[in-house]
ZAVEXTI-865810 format. One record per atom (N, C-alpha, C): residue number from 0; atom name; x, y, z. Coordinates in steps of 0.2 Angstrom, whole numbers. Layout:
% residues N
<r NUM, "CA", <X, Y, Z>> ...
//
This chain:
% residues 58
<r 0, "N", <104, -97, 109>> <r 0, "CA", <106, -95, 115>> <r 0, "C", <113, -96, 116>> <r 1, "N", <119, -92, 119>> <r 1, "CA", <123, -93, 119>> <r 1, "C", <123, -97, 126>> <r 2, "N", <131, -101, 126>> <r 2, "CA", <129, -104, 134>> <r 2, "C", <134, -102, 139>> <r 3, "N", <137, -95, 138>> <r 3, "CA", <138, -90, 142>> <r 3, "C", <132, -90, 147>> <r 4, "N", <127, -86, 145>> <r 4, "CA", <119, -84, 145>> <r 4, "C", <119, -86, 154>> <r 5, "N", <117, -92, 154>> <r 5, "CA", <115, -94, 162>> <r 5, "C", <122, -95, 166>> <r 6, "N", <128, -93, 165>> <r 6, "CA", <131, -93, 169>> <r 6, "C", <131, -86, 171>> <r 7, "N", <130, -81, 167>> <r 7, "CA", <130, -75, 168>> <r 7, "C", <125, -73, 174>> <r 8, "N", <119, -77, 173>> <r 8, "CA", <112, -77, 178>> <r 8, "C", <116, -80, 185>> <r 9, "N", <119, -85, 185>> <r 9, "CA", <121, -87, 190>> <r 9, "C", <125, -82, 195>> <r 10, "N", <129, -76, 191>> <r 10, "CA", <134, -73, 192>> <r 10, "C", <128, -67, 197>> <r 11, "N", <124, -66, 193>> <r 11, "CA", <118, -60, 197>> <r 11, "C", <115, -62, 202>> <r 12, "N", <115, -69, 204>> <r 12, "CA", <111, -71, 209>> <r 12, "C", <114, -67, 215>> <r 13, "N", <122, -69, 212>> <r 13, "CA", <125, -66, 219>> <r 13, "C", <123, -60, 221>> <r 14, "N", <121, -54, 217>> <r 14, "CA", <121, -49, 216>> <r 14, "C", <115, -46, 224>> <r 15, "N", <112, -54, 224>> <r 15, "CA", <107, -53, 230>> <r 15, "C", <110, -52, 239>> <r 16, "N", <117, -54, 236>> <r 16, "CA", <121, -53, 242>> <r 16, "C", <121, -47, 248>> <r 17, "N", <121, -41, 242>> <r 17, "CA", <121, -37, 245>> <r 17, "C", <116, -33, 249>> <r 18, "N", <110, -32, 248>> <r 18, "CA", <106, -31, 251>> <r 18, "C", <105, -35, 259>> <r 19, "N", <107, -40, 258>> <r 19, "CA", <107, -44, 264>> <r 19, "C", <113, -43, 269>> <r 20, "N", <117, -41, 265>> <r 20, "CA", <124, -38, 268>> <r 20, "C", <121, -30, 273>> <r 21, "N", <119, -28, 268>> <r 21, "CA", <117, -21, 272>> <r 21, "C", <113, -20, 278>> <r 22, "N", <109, -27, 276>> <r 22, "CA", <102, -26, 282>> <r 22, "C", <104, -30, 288>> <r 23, "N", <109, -34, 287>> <r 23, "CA", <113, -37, 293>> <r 23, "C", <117, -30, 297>> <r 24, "N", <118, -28, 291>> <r 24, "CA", <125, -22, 298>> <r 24, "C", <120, -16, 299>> <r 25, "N", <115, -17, 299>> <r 25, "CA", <111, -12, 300>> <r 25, "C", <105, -15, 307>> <r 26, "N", <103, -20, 307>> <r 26, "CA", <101, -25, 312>> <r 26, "C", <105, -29, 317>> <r 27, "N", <112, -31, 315>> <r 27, "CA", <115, -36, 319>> <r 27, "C", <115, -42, 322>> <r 28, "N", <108, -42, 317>> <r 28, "CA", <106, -52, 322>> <r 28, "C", <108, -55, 318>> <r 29, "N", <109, -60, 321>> <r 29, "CA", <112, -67, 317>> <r 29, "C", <108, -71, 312>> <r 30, "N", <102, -69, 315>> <r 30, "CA", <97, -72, 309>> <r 30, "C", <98, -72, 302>> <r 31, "N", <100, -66, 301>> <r 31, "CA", <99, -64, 294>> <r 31, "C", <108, -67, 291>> <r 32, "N", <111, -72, 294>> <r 32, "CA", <118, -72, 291>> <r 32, "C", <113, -80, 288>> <r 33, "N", <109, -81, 289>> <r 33, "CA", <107, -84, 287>> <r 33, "C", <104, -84, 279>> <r 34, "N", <102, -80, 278>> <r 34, "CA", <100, -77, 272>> <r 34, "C", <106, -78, 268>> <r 35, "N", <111, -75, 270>> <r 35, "CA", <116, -75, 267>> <r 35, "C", <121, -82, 264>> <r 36, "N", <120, -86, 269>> <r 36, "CA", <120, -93, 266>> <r 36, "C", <116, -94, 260>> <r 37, "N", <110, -93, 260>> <r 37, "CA", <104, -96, 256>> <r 37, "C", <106, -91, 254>> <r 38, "N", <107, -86, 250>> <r 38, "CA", <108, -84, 244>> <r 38, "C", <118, -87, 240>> <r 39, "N", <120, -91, 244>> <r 39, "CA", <126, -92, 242>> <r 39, "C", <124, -100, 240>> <r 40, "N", <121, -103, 243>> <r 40, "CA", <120, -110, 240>> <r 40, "C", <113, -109, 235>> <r 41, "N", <110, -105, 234>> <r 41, "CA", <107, -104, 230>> <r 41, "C", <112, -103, 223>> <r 42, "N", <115, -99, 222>> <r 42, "CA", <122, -95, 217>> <r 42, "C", <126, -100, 215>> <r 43, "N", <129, -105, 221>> <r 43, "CA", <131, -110, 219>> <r 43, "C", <128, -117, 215>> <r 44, "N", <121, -118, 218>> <r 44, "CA", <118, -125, 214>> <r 44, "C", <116, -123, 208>> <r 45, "N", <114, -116, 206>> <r 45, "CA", <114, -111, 199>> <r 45, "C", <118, -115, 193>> <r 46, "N", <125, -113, 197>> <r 46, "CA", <133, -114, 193>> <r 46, "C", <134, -121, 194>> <r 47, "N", <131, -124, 198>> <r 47, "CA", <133, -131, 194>> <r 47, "C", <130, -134, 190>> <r 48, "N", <123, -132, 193>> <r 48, "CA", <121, -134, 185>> <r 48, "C", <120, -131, 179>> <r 49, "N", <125, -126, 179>> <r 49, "CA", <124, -122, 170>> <r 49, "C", <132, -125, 167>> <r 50, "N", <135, -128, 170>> <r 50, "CA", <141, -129, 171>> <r 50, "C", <143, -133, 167>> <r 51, "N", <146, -135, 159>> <r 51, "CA", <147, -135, 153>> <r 51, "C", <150, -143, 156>> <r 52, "N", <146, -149, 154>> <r 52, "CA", <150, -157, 155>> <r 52, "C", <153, -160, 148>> <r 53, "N", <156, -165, 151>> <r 53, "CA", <157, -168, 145>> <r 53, "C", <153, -173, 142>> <r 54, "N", <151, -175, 139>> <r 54, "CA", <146, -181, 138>> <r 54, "C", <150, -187, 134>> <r 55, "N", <149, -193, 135>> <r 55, "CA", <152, -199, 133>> <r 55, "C", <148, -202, 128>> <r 56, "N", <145, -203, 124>> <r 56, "CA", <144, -206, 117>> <r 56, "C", <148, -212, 117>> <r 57, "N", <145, -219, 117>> <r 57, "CA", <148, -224, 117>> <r 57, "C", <141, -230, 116>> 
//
Protein backbone atom coordinates (compact mmCIF):
# COMPACT_ATOMS: atom_id res chain seq x y z
CA UNK A 1 0.00 0.00 0.00
CA UNK A 2 1.38 3.21 -0.84
CA UNK A 3 1.70 5.77 2.05
CA UNK A 4 0.15 8.42 0.04
CA UNK A 5 -3.22 6.17 0.30
CA UNK A 6 -4.49 7.65 3.92
CA UNK A 7 -3.53 10.88 3.44
CA UNK A 8 -5.44 10.99 0.38
CA UNK A 9 -8.67 9.54 2.86
CA UNK A 10 -7.81 12.27 4.88
CA UNK A 11 -8.16 14.75 2.27
CA UNK A 12 -11.94 13.33 1.41
CA UNK A 13 -12.90 13.57 4.77
CA UNK A 14 -13.15 17.02 4.03
CA UNK A 15 -15.17 16.48 1.14
CA UNK A 16 -17.97 16.12 4.07
CA UNK A 17 -17.72 19.87 4.43
CA UNK A 18 -19.85 20.47 1.89
CA UNK A 19 -22.96 19.32 2.43
CA UNK A 20 -22.93 20.80 5.73
CA UNK A 21 -22.05 23.91 4.18
CA UNK A 22 -25.15 23.82 2.12
CA UNK A 23 -27.61 22.85 4.84
CA UNK A 24 -26.42 25.53 7.03
CA UNK A 25 -27.28 28.39 4.44
CA UNK A 26 -30.27 26.77 3.68
CA UNK A 27 -31.40 26.56 7.47
CA UNK A 28 -29.31 29.21 9.24
CA UNK A 29 -29.02 28.02 12.63
CA UNK A 30 -26.07 27.83 14.42
CA UNK A 31 -26.32 24.56 15.32
CA UNK A 32 -25.28 22.98 12.37
CA UNK A 33 -21.78 25.31 12.44
CA UNK A 34 -21.22 22.94 14.61
CA UNK A 35 -21.08 19.99 12.47
CA UNK A 36 -18.80 21.78 10.62
CA UNK A 37 -16.25 21.87 13.25
CA UNK A 38 -16.78 18.14 13.82
CA UNK A 39 -16.04 17.39 10.46
CA UNK A 40 -12.89 19.74 10.58
CA UNK A 41 -11.29 18.08 13.71
CA UNK A 42 -12.37 14.88 12.43
CA UNK A 43 -10.01 15.78 8.81
CA UNK A 44 -7.53 16.94 11.02
CA UNK A 45 -6.90 14.04 13.77
CA UNK A 46 -7.07 11.85 10.25
CA UNK A 47 -3.78 13.89 8.98
CA UNK A 48 -2.02 13.63 11.96
CA UNK A 49 -2.26 10.52 12.33
CA UNK A 50 -1.24 9.41 8.83
CA UNK A 51 1.33 11.85 9.15
CA UNK A 52 4.94 10.28 7.93
CA UNK A 53 7.30 10.43 11.66
CA UNK A 54 10.72 10.00 12.08
CA UNK A 55 11.49 7.13 14.28
CA UNK A 56 14.79 7.01 16.32
CA UNK A 57 16.43 3.48 16.39
CA UNK A 58 18.96 3.67 19.27
Amino acid sequence: MSASSPRLVTLLALLGLAPVAYYMQGTGRTIVALSLISVVIIAGSLFLMTKPTESSLA
